[in-house]
Each structure stands twice: as C-alpha cells, then as structure tokens.
mmCIF file of the N, C-alpha and C atoms, coordinates in Angstrom:
data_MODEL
# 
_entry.id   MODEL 
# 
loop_
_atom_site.group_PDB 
_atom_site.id 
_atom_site.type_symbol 
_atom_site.label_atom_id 
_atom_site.label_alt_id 
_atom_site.label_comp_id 
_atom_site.label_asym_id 
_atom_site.label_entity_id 
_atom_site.label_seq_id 
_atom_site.pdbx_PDB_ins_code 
_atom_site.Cartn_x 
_atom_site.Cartn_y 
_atom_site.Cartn_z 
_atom_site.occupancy 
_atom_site.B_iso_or_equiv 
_atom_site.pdbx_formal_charge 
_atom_site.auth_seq_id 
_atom_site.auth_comp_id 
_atom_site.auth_asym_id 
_atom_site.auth_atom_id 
_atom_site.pdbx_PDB_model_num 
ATOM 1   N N  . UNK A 1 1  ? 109.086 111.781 98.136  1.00 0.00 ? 1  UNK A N  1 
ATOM 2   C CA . UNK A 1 1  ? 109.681 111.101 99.287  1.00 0.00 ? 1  UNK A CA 1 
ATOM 3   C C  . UNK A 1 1  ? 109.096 109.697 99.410  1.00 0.00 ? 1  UNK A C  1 
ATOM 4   N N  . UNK A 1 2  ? 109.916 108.463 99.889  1.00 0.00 ? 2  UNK A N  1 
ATOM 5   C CA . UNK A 1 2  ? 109.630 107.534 99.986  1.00 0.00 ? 2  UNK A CA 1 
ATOM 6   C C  . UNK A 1 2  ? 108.597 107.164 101.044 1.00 0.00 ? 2  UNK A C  1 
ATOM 7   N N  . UNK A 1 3  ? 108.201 106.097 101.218 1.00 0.00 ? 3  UNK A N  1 
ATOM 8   C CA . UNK A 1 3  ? 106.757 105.321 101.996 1.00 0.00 ? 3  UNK A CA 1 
ATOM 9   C C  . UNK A 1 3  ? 107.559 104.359 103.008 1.00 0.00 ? 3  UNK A C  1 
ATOM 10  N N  . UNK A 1 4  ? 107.339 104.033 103.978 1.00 0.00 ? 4  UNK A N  1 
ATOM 11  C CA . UNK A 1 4  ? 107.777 102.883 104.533 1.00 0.00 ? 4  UNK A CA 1 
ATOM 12  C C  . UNK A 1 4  ? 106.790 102.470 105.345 1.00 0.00 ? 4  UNK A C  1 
ATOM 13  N N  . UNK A 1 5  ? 106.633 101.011 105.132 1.00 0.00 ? 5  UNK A N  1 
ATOM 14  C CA . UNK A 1 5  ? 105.857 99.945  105.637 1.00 0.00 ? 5  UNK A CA 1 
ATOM 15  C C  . UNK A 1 5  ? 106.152 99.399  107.105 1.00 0.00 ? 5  UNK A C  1 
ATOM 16  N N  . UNK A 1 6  ? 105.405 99.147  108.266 1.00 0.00 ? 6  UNK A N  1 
ATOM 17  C CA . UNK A 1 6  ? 105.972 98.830  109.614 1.00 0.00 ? 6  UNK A CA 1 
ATOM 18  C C  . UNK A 1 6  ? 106.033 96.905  108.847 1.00 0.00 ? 6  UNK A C  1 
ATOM 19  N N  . UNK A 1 7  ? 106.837 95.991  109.205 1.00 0.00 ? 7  UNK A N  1 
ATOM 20  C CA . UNK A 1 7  ? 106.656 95.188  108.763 1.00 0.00 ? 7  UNK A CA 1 
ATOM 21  C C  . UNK A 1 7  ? 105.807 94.259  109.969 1.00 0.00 ? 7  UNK A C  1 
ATOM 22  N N  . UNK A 1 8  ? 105.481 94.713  111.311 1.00 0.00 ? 8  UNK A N  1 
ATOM 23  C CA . UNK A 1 8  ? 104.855 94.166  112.014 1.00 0.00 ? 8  UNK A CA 1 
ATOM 24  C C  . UNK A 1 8  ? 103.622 93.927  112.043 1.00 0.00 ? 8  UNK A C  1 
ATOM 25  N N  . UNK A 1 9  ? 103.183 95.465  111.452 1.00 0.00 ? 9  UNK A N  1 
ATOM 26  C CA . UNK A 1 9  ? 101.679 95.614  111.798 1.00 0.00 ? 9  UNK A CA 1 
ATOM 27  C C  . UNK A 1 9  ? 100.834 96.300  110.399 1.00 0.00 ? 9  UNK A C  1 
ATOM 28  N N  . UNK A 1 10 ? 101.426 96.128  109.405 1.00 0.00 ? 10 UNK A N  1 
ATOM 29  C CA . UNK A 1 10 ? 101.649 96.858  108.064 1.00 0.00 ? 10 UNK A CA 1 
ATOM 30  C C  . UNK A 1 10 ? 101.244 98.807  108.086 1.00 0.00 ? 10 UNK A C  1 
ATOM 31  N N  . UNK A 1 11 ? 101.424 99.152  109.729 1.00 0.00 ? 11 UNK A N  1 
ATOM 32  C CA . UNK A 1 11 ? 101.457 100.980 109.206 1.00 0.00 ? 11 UNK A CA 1 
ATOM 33  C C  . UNK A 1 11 ? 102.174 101.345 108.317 1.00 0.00 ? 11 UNK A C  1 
ATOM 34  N N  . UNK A 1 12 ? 102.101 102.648 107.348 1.00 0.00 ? 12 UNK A N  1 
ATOM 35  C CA . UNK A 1 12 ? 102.674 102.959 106.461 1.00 0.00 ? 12 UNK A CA 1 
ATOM 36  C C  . UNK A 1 12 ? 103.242 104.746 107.372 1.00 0.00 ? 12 UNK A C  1 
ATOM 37  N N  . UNK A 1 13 ? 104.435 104.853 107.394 1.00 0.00 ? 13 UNK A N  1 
ATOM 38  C CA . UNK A 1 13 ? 104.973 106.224 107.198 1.00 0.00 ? 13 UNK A CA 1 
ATOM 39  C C  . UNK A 1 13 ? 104.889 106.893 106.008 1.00 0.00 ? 13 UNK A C  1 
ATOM 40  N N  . UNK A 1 14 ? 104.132 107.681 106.165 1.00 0.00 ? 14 UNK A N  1 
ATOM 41  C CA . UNK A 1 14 ? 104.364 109.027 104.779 1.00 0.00 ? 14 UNK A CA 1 
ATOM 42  C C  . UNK A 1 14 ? 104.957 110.132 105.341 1.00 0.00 ? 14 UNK A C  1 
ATOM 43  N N  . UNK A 1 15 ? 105.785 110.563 104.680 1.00 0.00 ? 15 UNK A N  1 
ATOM 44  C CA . UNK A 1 15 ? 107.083 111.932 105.041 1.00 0.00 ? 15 UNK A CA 1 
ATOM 45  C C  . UNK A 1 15 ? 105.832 113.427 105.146 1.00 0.00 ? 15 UNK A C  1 
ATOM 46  N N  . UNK A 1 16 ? 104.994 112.830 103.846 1.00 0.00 ? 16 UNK A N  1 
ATOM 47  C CA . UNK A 1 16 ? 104.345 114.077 103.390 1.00 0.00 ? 16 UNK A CA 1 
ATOM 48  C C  . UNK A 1 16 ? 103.323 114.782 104.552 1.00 0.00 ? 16 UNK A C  1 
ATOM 49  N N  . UNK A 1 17 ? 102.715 113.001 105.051 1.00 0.00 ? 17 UNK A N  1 
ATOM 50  C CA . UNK A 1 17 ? 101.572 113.562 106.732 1.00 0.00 ? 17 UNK A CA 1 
ATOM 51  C C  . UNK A 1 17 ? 102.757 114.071 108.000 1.00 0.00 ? 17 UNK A C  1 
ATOM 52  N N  . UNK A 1 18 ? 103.870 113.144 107.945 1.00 0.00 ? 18 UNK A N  1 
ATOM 53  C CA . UNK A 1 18 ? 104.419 113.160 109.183 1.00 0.00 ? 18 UNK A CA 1 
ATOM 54  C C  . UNK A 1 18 ? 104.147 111.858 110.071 1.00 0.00 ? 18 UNK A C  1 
ATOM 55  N N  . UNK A 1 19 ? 104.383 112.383 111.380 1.00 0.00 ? 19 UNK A N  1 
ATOM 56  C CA . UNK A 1 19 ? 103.781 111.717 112.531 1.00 0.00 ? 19 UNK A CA 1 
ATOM 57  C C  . UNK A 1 19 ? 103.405 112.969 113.818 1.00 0.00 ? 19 UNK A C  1 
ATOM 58  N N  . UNK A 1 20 ? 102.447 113.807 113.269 1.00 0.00 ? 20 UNK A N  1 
ATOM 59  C CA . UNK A 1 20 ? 102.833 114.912 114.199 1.00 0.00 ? 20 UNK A CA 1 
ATOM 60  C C  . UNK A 1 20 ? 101.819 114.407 115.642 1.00 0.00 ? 20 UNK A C  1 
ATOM 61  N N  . UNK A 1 21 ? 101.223 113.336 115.840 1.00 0.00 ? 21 UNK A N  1 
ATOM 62  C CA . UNK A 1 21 ? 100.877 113.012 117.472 1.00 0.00 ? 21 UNK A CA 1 
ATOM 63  C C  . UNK A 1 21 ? 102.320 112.491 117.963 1.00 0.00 ? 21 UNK A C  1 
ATOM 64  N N  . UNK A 1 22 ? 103.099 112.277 117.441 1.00 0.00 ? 22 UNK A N  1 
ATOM 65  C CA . UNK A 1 22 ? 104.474 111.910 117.612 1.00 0.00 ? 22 UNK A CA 1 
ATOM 66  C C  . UNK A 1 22 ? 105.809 112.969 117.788 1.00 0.00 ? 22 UNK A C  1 
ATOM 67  N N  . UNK A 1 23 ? 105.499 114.352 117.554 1.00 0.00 ? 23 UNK A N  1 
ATOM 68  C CA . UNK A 1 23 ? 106.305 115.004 117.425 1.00 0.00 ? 23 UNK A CA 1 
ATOM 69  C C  . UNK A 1 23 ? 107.323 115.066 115.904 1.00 0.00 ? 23 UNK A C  1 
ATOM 70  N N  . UNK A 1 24 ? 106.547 114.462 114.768 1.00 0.00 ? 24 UNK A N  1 
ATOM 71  C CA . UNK A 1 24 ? 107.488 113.999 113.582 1.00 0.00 ? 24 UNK A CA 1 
ATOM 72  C C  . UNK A 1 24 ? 106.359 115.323 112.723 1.00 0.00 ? 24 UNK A C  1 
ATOM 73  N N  . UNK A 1 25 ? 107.195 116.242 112.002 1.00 0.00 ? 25 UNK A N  1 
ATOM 74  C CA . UNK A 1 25 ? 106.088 117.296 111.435 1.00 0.00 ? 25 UNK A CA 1 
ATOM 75  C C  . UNK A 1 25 ? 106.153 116.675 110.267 1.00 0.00 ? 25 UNK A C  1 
ATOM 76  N N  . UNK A 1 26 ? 104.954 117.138 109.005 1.00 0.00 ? 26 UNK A N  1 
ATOM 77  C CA . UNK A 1 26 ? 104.962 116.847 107.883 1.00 0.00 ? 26 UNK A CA 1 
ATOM 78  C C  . UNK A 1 26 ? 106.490 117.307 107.003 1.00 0.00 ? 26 UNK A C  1 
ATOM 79  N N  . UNK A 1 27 ? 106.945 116.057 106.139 1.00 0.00 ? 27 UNK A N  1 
ATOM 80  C CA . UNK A 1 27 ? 107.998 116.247 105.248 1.00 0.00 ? 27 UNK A CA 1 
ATOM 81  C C  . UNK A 1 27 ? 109.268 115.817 105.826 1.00 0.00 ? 27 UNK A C  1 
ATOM 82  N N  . UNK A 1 28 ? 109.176 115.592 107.181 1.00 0.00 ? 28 UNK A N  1 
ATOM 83  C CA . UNK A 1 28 ? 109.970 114.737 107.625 1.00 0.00 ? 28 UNK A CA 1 
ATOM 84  C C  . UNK A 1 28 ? 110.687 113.337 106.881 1.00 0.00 ? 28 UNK A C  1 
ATOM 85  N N  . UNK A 1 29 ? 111.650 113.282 105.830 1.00 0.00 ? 29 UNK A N  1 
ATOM 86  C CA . UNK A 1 29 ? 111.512 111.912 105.296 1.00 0.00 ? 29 UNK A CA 1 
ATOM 87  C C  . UNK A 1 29 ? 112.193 110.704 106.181 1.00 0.00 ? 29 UNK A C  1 
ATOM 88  N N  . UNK A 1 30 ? 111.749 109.524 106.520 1.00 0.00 ? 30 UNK A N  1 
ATOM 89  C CA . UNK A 1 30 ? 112.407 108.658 106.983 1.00 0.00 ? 30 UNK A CA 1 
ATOM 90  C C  . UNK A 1 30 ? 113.831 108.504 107.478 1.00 0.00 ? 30 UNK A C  1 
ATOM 91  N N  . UNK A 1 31 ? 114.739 108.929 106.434 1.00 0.00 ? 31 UNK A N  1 
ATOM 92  C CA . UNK A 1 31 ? 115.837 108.706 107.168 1.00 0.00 ? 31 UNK A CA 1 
ATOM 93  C C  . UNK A 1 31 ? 116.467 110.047 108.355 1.00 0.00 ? 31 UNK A C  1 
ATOM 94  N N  . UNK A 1 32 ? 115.540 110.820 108.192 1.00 0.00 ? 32 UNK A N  1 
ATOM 95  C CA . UNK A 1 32 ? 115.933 112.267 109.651 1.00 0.00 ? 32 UNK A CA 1 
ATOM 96  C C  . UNK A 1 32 ? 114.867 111.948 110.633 1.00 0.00 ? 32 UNK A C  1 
ATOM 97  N N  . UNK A 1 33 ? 114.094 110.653 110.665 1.00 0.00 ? 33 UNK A N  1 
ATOM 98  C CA . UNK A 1 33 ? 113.290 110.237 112.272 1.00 0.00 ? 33 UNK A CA 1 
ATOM 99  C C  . UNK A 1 33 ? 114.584 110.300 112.882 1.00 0.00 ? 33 UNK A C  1 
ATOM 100 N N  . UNK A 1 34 ? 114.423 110.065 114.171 1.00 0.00 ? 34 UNK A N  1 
ATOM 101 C CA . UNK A 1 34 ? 115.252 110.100 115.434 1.00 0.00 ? 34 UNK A CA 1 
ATOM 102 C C  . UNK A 1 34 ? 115.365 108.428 115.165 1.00 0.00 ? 34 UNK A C  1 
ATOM 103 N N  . UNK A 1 35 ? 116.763 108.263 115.911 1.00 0.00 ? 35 UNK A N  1 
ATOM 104 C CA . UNK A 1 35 ? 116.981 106.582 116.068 1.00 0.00 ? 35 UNK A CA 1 
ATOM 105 C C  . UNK A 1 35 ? 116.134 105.818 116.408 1.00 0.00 ? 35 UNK A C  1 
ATOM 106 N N  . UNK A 1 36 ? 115.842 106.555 117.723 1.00 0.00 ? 36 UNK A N  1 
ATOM 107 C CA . UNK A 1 36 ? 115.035 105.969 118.938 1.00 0.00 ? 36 UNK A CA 1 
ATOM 108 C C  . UNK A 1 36 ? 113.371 105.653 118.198 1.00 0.00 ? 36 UNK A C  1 
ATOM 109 N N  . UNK A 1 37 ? 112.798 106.085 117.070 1.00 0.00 ? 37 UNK A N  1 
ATOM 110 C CA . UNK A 1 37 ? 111.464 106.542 116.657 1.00 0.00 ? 37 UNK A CA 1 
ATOM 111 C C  . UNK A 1 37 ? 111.186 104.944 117.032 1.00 0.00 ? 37 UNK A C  1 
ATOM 112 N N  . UNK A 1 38 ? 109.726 104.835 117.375 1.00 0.00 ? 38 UNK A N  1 
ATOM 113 C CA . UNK A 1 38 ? 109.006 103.661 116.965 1.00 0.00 ? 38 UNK A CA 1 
ATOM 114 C C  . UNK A 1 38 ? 107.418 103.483 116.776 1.00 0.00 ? 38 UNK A C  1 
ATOM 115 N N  . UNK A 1 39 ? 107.633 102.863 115.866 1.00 0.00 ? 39 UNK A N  1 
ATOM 116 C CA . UNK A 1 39 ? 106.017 102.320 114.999 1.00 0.00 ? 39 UNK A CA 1 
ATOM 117 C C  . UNK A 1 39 ? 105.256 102.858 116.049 1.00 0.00 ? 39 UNK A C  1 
ATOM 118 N N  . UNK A 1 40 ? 103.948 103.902 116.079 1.00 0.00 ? 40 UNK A N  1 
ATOM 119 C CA . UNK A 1 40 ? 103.176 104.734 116.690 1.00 0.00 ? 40 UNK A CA 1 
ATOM 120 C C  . UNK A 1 40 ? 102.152 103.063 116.525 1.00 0.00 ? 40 UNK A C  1 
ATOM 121 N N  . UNK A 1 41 ? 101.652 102.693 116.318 1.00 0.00 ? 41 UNK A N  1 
ATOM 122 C CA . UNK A 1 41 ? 100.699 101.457 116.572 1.00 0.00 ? 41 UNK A CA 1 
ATOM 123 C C  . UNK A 1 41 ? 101.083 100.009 117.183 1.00 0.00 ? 41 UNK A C  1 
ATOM 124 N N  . UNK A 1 42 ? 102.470 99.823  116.580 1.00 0.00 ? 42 UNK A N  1 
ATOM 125 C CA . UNK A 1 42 ? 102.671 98.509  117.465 1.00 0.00 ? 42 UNK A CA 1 
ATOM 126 C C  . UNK A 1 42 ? 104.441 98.677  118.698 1.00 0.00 ? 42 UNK A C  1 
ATOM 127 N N  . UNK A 1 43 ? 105.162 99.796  118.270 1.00 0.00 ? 43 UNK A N  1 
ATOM 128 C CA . UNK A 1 43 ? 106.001 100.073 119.267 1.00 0.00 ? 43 UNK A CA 1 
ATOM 129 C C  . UNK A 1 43 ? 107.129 99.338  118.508 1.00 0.00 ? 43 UNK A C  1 
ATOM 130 N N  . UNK A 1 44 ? 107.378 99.124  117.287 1.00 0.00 ? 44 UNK A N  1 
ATOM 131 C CA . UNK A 1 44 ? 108.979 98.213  116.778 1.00 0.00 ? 44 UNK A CA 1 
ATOM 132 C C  . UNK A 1 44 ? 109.407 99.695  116.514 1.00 0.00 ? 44 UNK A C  1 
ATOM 133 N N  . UNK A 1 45 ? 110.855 99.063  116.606 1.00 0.00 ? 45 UNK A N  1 
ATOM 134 C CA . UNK A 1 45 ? 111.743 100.043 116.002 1.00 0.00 ? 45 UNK A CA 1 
ATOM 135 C C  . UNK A 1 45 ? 112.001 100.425 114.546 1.00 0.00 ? 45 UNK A C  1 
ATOM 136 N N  . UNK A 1 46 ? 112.673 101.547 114.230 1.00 0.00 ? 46 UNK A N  1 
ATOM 137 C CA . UNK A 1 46 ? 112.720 101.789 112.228 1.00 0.00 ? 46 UNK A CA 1 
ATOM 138 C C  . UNK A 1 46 ? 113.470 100.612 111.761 1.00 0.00 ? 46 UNK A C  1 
ATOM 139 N N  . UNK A 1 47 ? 114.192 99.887  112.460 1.00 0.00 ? 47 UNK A N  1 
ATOM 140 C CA . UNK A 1 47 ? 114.720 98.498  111.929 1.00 0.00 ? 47 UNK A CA 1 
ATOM 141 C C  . UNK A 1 47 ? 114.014 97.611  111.071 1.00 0.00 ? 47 UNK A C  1 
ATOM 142 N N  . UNK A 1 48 ? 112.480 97.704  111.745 1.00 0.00 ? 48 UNK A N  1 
ATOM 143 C CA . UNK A 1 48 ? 111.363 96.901  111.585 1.00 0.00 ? 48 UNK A CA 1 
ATOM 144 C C  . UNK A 1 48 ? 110.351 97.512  109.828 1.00 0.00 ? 48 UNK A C  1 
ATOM 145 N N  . UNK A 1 49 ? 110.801 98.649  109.537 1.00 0.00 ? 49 UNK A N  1 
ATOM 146 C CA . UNK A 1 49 ? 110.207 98.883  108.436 1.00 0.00 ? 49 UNK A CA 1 
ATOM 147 C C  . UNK A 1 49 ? 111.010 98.529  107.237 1.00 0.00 ? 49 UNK A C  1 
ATOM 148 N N  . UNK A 1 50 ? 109.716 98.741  105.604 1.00 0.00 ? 50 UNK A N  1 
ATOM 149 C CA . UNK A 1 50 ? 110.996 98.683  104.693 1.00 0.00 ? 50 UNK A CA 1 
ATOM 150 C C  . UNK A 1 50 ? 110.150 100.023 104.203 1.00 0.00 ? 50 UNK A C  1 
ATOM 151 N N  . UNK A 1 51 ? 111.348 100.079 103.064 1.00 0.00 ? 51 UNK A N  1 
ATOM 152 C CA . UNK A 1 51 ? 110.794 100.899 102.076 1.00 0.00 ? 51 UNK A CA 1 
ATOM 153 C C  . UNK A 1 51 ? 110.154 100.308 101.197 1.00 0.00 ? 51 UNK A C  1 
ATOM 154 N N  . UNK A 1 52 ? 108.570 101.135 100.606 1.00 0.00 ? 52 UNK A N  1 
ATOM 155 C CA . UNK A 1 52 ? 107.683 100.785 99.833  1.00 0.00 ? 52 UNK A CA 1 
ATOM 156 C C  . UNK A 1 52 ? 107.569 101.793 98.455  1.00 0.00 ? 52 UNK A C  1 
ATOM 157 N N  . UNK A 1 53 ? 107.484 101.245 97.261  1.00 0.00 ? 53 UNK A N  1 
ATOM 158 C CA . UNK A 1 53 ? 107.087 101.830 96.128  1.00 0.00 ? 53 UNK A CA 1 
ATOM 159 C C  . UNK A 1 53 ? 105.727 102.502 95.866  1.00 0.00 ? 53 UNK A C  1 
# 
C-alpha cells in the first residue's frame, strides 16, 4: 500500500500503522479515509497530501 506525505507539515500516512488515535485502523489505504479526514498534526485536508514512493 502506498505512503502519503502531508505536504504542509511533511507527516507521512502509512495504511499499514493506520491512524488509530484517529479512528483510522491499521490497513486502511488512503483512498477509503473518510473525505472529511485531516492531517492529525497540522489539520489540512487529504487534498493537501501526495503520494510518496
């Protein structure tokens, strides 16, 4: 599963941890977050990330 980078604050999403202080469980991949999700450190929206290699 892919990585994505916050481009604000450089957090990285991994599918594999999750976001579970967020309610996001492990394996979650990026594109099944909720619309609404946002960057757990600086508050942007998934608009604001990219995908990383």
């Amino acid at each position: 599963m892919d990585k994505y980078l916050c481009t604000v604050c450089d957090w990285v999403y991994d599918p594999e941890k999750g976001d579970p202080e967020n309610g996001i469980a492990p394996g979650t991949p990026f594109e099944e977050l909720p619309d609404d999700y946002t960057c757990p450190l600086c508050g942007v929206g998934k608009d604001m990330f990219e995908k990383i290699d």
